[in-house]
PASEBA-1860 file (N, C-alpha, C; in nm, 3 decimals):
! residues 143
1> XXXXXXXX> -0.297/0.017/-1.874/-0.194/0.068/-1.960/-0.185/-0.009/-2.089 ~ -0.094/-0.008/-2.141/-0.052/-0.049/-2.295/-0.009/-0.216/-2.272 ~ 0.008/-0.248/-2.133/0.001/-0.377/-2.130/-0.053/-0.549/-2.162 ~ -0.049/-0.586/-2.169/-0.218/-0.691/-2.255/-0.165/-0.774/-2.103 ~ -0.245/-0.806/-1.990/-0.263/-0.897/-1.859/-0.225/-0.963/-1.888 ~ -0.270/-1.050/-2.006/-0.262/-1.228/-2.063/-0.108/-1.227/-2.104 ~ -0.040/-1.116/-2.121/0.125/-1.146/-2.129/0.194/-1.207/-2.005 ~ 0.148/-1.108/-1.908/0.231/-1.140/-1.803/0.237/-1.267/-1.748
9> XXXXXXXX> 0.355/-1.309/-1.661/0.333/-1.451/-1.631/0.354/-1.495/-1.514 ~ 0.290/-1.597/-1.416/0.347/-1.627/-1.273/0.311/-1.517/-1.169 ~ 0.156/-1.517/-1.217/0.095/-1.409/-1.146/0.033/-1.449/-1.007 ~ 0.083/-1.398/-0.903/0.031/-1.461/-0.771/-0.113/-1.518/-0.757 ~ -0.191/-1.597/-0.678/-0.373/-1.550/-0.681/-0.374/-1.434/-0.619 ~ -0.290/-1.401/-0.502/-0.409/-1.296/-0.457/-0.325/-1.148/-0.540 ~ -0.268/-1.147/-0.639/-0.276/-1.061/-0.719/-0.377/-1.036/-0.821 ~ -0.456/-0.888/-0.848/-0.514/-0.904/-0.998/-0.488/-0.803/-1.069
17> XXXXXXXX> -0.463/-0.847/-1.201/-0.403/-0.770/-1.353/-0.506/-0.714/-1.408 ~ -0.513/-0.582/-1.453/-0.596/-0.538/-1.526/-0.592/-0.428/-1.649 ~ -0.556/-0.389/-1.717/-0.510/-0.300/-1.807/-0.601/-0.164/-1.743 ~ -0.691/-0.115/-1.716/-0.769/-0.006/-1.643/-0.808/-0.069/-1.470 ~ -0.779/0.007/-1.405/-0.857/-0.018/-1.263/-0.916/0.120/-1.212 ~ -1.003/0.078/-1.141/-1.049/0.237/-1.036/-0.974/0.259/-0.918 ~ -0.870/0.365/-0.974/-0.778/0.383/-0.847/-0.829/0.437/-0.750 ~ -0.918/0.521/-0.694/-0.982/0.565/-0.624/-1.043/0.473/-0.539
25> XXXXXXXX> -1.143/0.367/-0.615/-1.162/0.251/-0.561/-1.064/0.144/-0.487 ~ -0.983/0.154/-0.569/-0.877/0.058/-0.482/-0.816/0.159/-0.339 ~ -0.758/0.275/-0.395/-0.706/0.357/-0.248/-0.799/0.349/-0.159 ~ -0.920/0.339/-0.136/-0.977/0.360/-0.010/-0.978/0.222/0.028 ~ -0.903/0.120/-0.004/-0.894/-0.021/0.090/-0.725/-0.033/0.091 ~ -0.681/0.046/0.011/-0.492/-0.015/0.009/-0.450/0.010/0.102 ~ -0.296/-0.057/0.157/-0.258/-0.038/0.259/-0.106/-0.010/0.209 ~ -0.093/-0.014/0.120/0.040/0.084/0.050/0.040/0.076/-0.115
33> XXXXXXXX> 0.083/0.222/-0.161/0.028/0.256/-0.314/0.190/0.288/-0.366 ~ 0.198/0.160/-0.505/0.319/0.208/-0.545/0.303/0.301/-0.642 ~ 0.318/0.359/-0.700/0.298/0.537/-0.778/0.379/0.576/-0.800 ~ 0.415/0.651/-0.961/0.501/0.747/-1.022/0.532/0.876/-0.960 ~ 0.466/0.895/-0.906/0.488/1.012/-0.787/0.442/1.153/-0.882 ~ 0.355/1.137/-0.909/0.258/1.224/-1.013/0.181/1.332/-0.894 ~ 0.109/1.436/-0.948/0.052/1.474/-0.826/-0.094/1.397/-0.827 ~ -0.156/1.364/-0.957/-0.275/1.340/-0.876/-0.311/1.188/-0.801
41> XXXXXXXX> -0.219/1.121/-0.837/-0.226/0.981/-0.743/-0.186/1.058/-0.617 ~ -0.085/1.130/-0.616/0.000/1.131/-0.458/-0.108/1.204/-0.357 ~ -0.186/1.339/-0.458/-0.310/1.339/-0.351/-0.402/1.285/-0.340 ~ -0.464/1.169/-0.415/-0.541/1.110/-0.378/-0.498/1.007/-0.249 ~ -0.363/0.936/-0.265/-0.298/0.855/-0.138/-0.312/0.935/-0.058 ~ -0.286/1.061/-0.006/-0.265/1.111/0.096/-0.439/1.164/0.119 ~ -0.490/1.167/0.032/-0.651/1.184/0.107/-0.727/1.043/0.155 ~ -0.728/0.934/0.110/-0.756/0.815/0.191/-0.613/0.741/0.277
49> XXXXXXXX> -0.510/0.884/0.296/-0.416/0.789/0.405/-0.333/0.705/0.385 ~ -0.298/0.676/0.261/-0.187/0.526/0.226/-0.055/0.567/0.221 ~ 0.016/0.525/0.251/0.185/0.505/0.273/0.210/0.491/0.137 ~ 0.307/0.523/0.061/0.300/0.551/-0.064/0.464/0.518/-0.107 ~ 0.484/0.450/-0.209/0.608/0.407/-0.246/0.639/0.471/-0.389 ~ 0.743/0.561/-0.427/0.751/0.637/-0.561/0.859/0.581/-0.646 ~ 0.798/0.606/-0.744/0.920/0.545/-0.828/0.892/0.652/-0.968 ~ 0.952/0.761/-0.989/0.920/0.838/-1.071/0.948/0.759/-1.239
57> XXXXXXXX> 0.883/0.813/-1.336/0.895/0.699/-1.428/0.997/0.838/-1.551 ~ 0.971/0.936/-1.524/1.020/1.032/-1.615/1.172/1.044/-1.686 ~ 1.259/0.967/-1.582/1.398/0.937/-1.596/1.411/0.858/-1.712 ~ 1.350/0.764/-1.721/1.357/0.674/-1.811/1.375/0.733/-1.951 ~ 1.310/0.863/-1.988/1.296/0.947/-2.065/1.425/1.008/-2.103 ~ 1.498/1.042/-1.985/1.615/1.135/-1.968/1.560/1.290/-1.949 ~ 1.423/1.293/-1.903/1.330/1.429/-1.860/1.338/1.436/-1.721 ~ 1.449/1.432/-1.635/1.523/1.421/-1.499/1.520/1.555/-1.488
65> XXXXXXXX> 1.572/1.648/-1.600/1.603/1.767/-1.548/1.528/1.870/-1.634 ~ 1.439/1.942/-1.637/1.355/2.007/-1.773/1.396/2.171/-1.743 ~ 1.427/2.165/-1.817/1.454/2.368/-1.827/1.538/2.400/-1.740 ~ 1.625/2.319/-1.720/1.697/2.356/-1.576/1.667/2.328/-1.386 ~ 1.548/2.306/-1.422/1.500/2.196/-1.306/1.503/2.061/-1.280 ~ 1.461/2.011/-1.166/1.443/1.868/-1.134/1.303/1.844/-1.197 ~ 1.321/1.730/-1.232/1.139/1.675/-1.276/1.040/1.651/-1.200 ~ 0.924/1.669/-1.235/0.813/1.709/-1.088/0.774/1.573/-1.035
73> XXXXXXXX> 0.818/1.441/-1.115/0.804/1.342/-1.043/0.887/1.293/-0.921 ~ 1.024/1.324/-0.965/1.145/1.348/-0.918/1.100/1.381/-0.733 ~ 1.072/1.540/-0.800/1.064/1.646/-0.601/0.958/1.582/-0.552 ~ 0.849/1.548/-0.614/0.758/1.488/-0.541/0.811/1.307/-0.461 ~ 0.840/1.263/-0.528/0.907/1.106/-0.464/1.009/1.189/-0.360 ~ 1.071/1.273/-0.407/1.155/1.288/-0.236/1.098/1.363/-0.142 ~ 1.010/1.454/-0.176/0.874/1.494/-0.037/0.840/1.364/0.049 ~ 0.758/1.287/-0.054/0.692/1.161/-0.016/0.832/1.113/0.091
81> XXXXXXXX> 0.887/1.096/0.060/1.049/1.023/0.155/1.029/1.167/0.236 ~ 1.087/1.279/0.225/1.111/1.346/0.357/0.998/1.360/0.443 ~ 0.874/1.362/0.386/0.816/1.408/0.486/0.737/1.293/0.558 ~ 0.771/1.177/0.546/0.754/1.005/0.616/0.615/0.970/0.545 ~ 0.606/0.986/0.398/0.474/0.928/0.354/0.505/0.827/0.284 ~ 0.647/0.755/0.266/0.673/0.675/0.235/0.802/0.633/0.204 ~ 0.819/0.545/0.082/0.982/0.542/0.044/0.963/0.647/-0.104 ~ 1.091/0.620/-0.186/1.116/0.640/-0.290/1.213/0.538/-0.328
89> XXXXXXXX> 1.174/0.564/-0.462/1.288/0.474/-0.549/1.338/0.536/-0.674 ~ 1.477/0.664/-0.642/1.454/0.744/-0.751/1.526/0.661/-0.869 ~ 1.618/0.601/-0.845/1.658/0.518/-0.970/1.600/0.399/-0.985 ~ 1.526/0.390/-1.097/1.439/0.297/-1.107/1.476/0.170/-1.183 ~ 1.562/0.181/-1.229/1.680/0.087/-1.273/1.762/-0.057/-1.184 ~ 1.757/0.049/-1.078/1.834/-0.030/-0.928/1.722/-0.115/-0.890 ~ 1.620/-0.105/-0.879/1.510/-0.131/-0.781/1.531/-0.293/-0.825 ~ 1.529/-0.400/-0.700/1.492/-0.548/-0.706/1.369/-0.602/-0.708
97> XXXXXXXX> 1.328/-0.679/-0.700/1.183/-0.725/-0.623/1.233/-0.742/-0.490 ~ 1.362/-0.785/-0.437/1.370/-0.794/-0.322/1.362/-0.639/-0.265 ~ 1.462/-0.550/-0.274/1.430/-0.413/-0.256/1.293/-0.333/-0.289 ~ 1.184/-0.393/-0.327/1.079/-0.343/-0.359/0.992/-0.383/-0.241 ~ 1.015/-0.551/-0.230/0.953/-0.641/-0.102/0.980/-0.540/0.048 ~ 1.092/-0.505/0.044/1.138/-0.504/0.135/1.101/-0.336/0.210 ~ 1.047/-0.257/0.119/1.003/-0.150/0.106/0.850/-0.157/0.158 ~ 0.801/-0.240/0.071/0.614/-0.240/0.101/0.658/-0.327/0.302
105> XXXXXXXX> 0.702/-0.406/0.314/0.737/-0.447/0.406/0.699/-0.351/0.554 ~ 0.864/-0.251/0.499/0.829/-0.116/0.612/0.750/-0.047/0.617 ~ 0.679/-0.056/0.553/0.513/0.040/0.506/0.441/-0.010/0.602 ~ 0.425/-0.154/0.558/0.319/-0.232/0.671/0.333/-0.228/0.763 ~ 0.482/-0.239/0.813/0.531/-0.277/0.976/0.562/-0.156/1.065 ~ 0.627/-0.074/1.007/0.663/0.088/1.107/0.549/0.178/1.085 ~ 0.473/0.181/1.215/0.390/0.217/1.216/0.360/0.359/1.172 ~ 0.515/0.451/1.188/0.490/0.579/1.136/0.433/0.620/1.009
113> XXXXXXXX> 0.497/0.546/0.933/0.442/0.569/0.781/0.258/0.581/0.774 ~ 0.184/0.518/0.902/0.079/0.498/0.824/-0.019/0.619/0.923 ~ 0.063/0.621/1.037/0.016/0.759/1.116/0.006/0.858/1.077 ~ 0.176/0.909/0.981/0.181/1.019/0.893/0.069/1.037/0.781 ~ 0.073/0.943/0.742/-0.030/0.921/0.588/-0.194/1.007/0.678 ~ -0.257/0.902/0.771/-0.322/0.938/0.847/-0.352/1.064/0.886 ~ -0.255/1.123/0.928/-0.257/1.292/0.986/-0.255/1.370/0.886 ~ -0.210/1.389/0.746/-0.175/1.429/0.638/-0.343/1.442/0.579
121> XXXXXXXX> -0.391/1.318/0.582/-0.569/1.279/0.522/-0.608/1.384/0.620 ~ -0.615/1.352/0.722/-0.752/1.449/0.824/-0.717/1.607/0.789 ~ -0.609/1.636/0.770/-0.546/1.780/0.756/-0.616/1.826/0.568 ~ -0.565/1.703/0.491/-0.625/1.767/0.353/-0.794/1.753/0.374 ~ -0.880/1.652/0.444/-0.977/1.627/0.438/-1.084/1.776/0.517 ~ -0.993/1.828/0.565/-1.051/1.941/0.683/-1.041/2.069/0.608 ~ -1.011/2.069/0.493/-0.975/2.231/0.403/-1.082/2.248/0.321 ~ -1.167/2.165/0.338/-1.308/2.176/0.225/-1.305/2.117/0.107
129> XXXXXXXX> -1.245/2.106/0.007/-1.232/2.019/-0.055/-1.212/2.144/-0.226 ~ -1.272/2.078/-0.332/-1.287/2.168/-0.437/-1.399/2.276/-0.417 ~ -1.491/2.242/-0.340/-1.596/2.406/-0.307/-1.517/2.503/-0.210 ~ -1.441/2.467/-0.157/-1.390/2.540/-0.031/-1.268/2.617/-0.136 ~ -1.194/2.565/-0.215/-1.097/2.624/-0.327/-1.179/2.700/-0.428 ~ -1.281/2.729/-0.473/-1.342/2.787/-0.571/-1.411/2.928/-0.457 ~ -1.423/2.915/-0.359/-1.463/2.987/-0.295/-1.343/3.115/-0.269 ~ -1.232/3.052/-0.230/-1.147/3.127/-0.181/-1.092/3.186/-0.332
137> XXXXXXX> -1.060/3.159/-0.439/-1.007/3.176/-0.562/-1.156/3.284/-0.584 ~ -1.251/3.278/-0.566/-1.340/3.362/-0.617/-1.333/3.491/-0.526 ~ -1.347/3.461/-0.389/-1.289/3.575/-0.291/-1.211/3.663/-0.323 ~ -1.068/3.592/-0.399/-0.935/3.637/-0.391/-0.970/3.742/-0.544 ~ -1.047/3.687/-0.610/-1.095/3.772/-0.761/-1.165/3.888/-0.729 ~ -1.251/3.890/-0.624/-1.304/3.979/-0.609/-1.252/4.129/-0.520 ~ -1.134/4.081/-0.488/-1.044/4.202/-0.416/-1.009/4.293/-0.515
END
């Protein structure tokens, strides 16, 4: 991001800073992904399985509500919460490091979160993928 690493300060070791990373690369070893609750991080977490912590960033904006709706970061962080793929954190304002700690915490430790994540992967992983969607969209054209 727009961040410069060398700002930040009191950076753990086994943390690392990077202004670009390969998220893809990293999801297939994480064991919980904190995320704006965007769709394409949230399906990529849920295709390698990670427990997923949201914190929509759009509020910040005051783009909470667009045209009369909720913001799509918004419904998505509370899916992620209802349907046990993780927490949310819709006010992002509130959030502590202790309340953040304490979040990745239950990720690691209740095992549901990572079963769900789990069952969620084998289910998106079993639909074919983008050939299996171009197929059916071409099917559906040809009716």
């Amino acid at each position: 991001g727009s961040i410069d690493p060398a700002s930040l300060k009191d950076i753990p070791a086994n943390v690392e800073v990077g202004q670009m990373v390969p998220q893809l690369d990293i999801l297939s070893q994480a064991s919980v992904f904190i995320t704006h609750a965007g769709m394409g991080g949230t399906g990529e977490a849920i295709y390698y399985g990670v427990p997923m912590i949201a914190i929509p960033q759009m509020e910040e904006l005051g783009l909470t509500v667009l045209a009369g709706k909720p913001e799509e970061q918004a419904i998505t962080a509370r899916q992620i919460k209802k349907l046990g793929l993780g927490c949310a954190f819709l006010d992002k304002k509130a959030i502590t490091s202790e309340g953040l700690k304490a979040a990745i915490v239950k990720l690691l430790t209740e095992p549901s979160y990572k079963e769900t994540a789990h069952a969620f992967s084998e289910d998106m992983r079993s639909l074919g993928g983008a050939k299996a969607s171009a197929e059916a969209l071409l099917a559906y054209l040809k009716q």
